[in-house]
C-alpha positions, 0 to 999 in steps of 0.5 A: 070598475065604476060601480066599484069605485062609487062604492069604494067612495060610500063606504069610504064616506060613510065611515070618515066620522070614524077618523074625526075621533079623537083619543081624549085621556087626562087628570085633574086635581080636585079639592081634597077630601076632609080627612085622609082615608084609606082602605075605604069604599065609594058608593054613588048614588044621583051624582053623589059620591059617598066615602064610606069608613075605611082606616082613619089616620091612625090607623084606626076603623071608622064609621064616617061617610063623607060625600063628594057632589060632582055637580060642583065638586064640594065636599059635605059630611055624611051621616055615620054608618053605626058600626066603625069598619074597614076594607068593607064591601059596597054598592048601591041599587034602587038609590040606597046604599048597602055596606057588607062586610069589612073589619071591625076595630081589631081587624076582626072579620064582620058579616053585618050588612048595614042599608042606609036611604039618603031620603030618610037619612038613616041606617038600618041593618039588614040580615047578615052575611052567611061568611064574616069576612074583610078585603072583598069586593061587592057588586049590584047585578040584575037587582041583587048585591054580590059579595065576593073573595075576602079573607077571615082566617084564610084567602076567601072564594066565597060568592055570597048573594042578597036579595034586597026584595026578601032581605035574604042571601044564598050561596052562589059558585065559588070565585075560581081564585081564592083572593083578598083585597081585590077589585071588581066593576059591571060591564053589560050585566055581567061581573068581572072581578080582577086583580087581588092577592093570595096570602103574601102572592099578588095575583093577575087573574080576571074572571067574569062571572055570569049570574044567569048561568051561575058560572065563572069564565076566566078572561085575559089576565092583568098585565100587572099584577097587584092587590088593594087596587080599584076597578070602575067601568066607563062607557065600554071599558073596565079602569084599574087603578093603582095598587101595591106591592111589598115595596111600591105602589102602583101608578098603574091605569090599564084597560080592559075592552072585553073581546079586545083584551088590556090597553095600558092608558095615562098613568095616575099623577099619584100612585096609591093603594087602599083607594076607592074610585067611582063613576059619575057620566064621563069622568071616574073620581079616585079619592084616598088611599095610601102613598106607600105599601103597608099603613098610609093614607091620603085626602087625595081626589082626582077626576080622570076621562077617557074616550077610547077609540074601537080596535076597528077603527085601524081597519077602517083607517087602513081601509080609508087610505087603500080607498083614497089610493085605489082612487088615485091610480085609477084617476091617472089610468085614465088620464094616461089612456 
């Protein structure tokens, strides 16, 4: 019984700094962004966050890049992509940045893939994407630039892949949901991609997909399902933000923890669609987007943390109590005796 206790009592000491963390999750306003925007893209690269295009405030595509510095929160005007483009695809990889895809003035369907380099501040054109297409997701994974789902005449499955080394793409296994104006994040080498719409039918699907196997898994669906939202990882989790639907947008901020499932956190202040988001160290950066469903946009920029604590650290909190009980009953068993 004594080897027990002790034991009981190194455990128990041994995880108590589980118990000392706290749940931190919180908004804050920043300054707004030089012009609204919506139905844009953000980009990072060295704590730098670049607004890439989207609808101007008239509706209109254009080609400006603003750039948030997150080191001190100010906003400068970036260098303009050379095409004007909307609800455009967007990541960065070795410190460059690559846009694919996106809507052309008109809302006709682009396959230009467009690299600009901070250093020489330039735009150069890469080749271009096999499938012109608008409304899909694009993600840097294991070195090369993933465009996925979309819509040109139809709601696209497409998962196109480029390789930055030979300036090439090839064609890779299909999404297993057709969807547009969908978000995606990387997590642990491997792509999720949640959320999105099908025609006028805003769908919940989350599937991962696995580029070393080249096959996709279907996950845990959203709990709310929504289009026209964003997706950023930080530290073990996906965060989606906002969306819309045909007569609201969301507030929504739901988590996903793979192998735990979806945790709903603190609202967003503002609820919105058509944003972009992005993540610089603790904090994930939401800028634009439209208030109502349909044609709207903001100069909106917020700065949210969270610090999630394990699912385990229940059991271990469980645990903990049972210990310091057991302890206690044994402590006056020998009193008594």
């Amino acid at each position: 019984m004594k080897t027990f206790i002790i034991l009981l009592l190194f455990f128990t000491i041994s995880v108590s700094p589980t118990f000392a963390e706290e749940v931190s999750q919180g908004w804050e306003r920043l300054g707004d962004m030089p012009e609204v925007r919506s139905e844009m893209e953000s980009v990072v690269i060295d704590e730098k966050i670049y607004i890439i295009g989207g609808l101007d405030n008239i509706g209109h595509a254009t080609n400006s890049v603003f750039v948030f510095d997150t080191k001190d929160e100010s906003w400068s005007i970036g260098t303009s992509m050379p095409l004007a483009l909307h609800h455009a695809g967007a990541a960065s990889y070795d410190d460059m940045l690559y846009v694919v895809g996106g809507y052309l003035e008109g809302w006709t369907p682009s396959n230009a893939l467009l690299i600009y380099d901070p250093v020489m501040n330039s735009w150069s054109d890469g080749t271009e994407m096999p499938t012109p297409r608008g409304a899909l997701t694009a993600q840097f994974v294991d070195g090369k630039l993933y465009a996925i789902g979309g819509f040109n005449e139809f709601t696209r499955a497409e998962n196109e892949v480029y390789d930055p080394v030979t300036n090439s793409w090839e064609t890779k296994s299909q999404m297993l949901t057709p969807r547009e104006h969908l978000a995606s994040s990387v997590l642990d080498d491997q792509l999720y991609v949640i959320g999105g719409r099908n025609g006028q039918l805003n769908v919940s699907a989350n599937e991962m997909y696995d580029h070393i196997t080249n096959t996709w898994k279907v996950l845990e669906p959203l709990p709310t399902a929504r289009s026209g939202l964003t997706a950023s990882t930080l530290s073990d989790a996906i965060f989606v933000f906002g969306g819309e639907g045909p007569l609201y947008t969301f507030e929504e901020n739901e988590a996903y923890i793979p192998g735990e499932g979806w945790f709903t956190q603190q609202p967003m202040p503002i609820s919105r669609h058509g944003l972009a988001s992005s993540t610089v160290e603790e904090n994930i950066y939401l800028i634009g987007g439209g208030v109502i469903p349909g044609f709207s946009y903001s100069a909106i920029t917020e700065k949210y943390h969270n610090t999630i604590v394990p699912e385990f650290g229940i059991v271990i909190s469980i645990v903990f109590v049972i210990s310091i009980v057991t302890v206690i009953l044994f402590t006056k068993s020998k009193i008594i005796n």
